[in-house]
N, C-alpha and C positions, 0 to 999 in steps of 0.2 A: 582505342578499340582497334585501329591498324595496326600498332602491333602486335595486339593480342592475336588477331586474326594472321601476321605474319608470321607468329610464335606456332600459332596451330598449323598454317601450311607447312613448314617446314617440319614440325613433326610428323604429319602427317606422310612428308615428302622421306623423312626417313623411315617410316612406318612402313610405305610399300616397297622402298628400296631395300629393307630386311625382310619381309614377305616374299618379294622376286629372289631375294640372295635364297631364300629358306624353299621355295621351290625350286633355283637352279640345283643346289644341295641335295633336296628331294631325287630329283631327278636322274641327279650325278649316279645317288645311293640307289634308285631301282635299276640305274644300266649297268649300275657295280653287281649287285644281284644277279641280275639275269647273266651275266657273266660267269658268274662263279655258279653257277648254275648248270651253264650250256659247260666248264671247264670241269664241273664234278661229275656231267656224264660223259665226257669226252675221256674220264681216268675211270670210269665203272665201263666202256665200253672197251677203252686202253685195257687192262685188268681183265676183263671177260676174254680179249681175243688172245692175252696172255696163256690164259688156263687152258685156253680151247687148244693155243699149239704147245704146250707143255703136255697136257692128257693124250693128243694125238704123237706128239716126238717122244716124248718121255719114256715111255714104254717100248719102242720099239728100238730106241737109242740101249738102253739096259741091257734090253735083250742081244743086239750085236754084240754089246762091250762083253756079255758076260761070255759069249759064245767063243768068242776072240780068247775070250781067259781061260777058260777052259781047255780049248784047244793048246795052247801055249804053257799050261800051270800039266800037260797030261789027265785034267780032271781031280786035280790034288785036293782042289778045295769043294765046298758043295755049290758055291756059287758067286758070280760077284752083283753085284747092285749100286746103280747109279741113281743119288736123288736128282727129282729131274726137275727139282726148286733149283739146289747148289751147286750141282754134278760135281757133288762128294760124293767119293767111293768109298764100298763099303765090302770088305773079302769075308763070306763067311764059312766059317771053319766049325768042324764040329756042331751042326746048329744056333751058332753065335755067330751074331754082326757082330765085327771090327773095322774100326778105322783105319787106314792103311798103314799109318806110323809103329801098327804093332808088329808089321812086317819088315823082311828084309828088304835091302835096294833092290835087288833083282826082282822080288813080285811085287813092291811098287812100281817098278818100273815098267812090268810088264802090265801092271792095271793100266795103269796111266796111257800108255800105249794103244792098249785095247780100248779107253774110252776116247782116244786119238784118231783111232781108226772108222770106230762109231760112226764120233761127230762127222768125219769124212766122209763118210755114207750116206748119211742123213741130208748133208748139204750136196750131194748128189744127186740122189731121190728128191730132193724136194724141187732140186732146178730141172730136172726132166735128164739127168745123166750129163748134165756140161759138164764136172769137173772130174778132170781127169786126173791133177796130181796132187799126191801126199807130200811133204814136207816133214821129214825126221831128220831134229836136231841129235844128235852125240846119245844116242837110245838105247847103246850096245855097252856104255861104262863099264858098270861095275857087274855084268852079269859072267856069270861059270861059262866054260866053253860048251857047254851042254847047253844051255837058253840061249845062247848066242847061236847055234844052231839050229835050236827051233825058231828063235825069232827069224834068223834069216830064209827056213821053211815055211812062215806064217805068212813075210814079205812076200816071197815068191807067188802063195798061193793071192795075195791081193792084186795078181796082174791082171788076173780077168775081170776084176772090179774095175781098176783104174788105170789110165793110159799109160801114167810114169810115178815111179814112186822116188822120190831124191831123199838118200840118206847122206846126213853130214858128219861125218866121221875121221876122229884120227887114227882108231884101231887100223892097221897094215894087215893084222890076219885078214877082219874083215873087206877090206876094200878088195885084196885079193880074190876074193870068194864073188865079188858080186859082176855080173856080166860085160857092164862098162861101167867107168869111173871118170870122175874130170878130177884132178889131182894140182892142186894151188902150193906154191910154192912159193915164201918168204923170200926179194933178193936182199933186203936192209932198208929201213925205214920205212917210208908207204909205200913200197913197189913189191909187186909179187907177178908171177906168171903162172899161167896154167897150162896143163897137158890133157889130151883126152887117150886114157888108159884102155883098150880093148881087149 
């Protein structure tokens, strides 16, 4: 009889040590829950404040790029359009949206520009006006000396936007043209020196 009675404490003894394992378990899986839980509204809240500053920048982002293009295109096309999911550009012509690829370098390049100048804007405006300077890489390539004109009239007029606008360039007409230059110069290997051009 002891040790049937041993046989049964010890099952018993595993009995509630798979009971306590099956409530730690339990337990584990409602704090797993509540988790994913408290993390599916933290991504519906993430998500909501998404839309809110996509609907509020979105549109008003479009609207600079397109203004920018227009003024720079002379009004050539009817309008440009920026999604403000992808901020893919979209130039439309003749009442059709196109993709930019259907265009030359030069009004790609001038989109592209103008949705450059945009986003500059916009993270101005939104900081309360701290940013002062633009950054244009090599912008002036492949354009006619006629856009390369107006872009540098388009520059010019972004001074009362922003404090300093740096273009990087190895065009010489261009650099010529622009008020002051810093001008870097290769001596052989990694050494180079700079000049400030005025």
């Amino acid at each position: 009889a002891s040790m049937e009675a041993t046989a049964a404490a010890t099952k018993a003894k595993a009995a509630e040590e798979k009971l306590a394992e099956g409530e730690a378990a339990h337990a584990k899986l409602a704090d797993t829950a509540e988790d994913a839980c408290h993390l599916s509204r933290f991504a519906d809240l993430m998500n909501a404040f998404r839309n809110a500053v996509v609907g509020a920048v979105g549109p008003r982002l479009s609207a600079q790029a397109a203004e920018l293009f227009a003024e720079l295109t002379d009004r050539e096309y009817d309008r440009l359009d920026v999604d403000p999911e992808t901020y893919e550009i979209q130039i439309v012509d003749a009442g059709t949206a196109y993709g930019v690829k259907r265009f030359s370098g030069s009004e790609t390049d001038l989109a592209n520009l103008s949705l450059r100048v945009a986003i500059s804007e916009q993270v101005r405006f939104q900081s309360g006006g701290a940013v002062g300077l633009l950054v244009l890489d090599e912008v002036f390539g492949p354009l006619d000396p006629d856009r390369k004109e107006r872009m540098l009239l388009a520059l010019e007029r972004l001074k009362g936007r922003l404090r300093q606008v740096l273009v990087v360039t190895h065009d010489t007409e261009i650099k010529e043209q622009l008020p002051s230059a810093i001008e870097v110069v290769k001596l052989g290997g990694r050494r180079a020196t700079a000049h400030v051009l005025v």
